[in-house]
N, C-alpha and C positions, 0 to 999 in steps of 0.2 A: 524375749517376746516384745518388750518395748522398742527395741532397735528395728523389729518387722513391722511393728503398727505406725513408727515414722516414718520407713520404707514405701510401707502403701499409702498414709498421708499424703507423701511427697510425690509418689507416682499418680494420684488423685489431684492433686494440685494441678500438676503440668496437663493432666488431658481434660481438665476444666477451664484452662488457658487456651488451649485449642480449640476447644469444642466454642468456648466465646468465641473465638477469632474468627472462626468460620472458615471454609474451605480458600484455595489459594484461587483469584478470579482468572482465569482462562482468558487471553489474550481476543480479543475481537479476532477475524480472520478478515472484515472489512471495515475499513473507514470509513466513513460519508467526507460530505465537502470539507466539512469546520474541522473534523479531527484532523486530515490533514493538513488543514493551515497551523494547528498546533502541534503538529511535528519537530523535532528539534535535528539539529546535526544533522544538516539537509547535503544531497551531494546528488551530482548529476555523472552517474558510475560510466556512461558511453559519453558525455559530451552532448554540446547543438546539434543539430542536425537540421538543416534545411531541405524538404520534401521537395519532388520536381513539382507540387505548385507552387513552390516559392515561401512558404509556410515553415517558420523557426521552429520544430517542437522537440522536446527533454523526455526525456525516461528520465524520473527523479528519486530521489530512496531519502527516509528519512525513519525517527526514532520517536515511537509513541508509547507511552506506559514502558518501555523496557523492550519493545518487540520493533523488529524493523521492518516496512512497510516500505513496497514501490506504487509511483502514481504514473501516467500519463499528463504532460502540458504542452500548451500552446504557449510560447512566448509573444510580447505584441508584435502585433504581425498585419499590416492594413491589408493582405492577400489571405486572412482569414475570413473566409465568404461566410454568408446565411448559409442554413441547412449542412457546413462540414462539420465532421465528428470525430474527435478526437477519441481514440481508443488506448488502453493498456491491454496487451496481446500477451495473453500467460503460454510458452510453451511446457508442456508438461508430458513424459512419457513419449515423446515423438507425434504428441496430437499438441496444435493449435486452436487458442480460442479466445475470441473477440472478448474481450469483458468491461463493464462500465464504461461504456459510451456517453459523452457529454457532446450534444450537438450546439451548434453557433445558432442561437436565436436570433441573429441579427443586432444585438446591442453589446455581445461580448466580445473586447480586445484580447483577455488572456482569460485562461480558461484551464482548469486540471481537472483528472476524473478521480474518480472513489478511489482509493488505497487498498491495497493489497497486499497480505501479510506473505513475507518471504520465507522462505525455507533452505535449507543448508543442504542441498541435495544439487547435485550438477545436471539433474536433468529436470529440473526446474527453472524455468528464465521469463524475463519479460523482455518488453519490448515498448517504445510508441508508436502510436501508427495513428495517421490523418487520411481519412475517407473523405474523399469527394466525387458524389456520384456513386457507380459503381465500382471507382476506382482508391488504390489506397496507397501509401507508399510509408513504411517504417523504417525505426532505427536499428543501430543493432542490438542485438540479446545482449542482457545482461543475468 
């Protein structure tokens, strides 16, 4: 009897350890600006790419909390006009879609959008992509 009452003791201990710790926090699925600058083991998974406006910009991947994230950026670039928008372009399932758009106010040289958490699925990819006008030119999927 005593061997089952330290049994449950002990099995009582442990789920009062948990029950303090609280549940495990669920990764963000988006970044804002600042978390991605605090990203670590950054990597540009396609390379530069220079758009037909003349415009350097990255698909970038980096590591936040434990989870890894891609962004869209503009590298400095003086053919980064007012009003162009730097996009990060999620294909997913065979559909396309524009997401976190950061446009050029006029005062910015370089410039990245929100982050985006990745997934280990091959029909998940991103992309960057610079809009000017109604016109856009990206990199490749990654």
């Amino acid at each position: 009897m005593r061997k089952r009452l330290l049994t449950a003791a002990a099995l009582l201990g442990i789920l009062a350890s948990l029950v303090a710790a609280g549940p495990a926090q669920a990764a963000p699925s988006v970044l804002n600006l600042s978390q991605v600058n605090e990203t670590t083991n950054r990597t540009t998974p396609v390379g530069q790419y220079t758009t037909k406006f003349g415009v350097t910009i990255e698909l970038r991947a980096g590591w936040y909390q434990g989870f890894q994230y891609g962004w869209a950026r503009v590298s400095a670039s003086s053919r980064w006009r007012e009003d162009d928008v730097i996009w990060l372009r999620i294909y997913s399932n065979g559909s396309r879609e524009f997401v976190h758009g950061t446009r050029n106010d006029g005062s910015q040289t370089s410039t990245h959008t929100f982050g985006q958490i990745t997934l280990a699925d091959p029909n998940y990819r991103f992309s960057a992509c610079l809009q000017r006008g109604n016109d856009y030119d990206c990199t490749a999927e990654w």
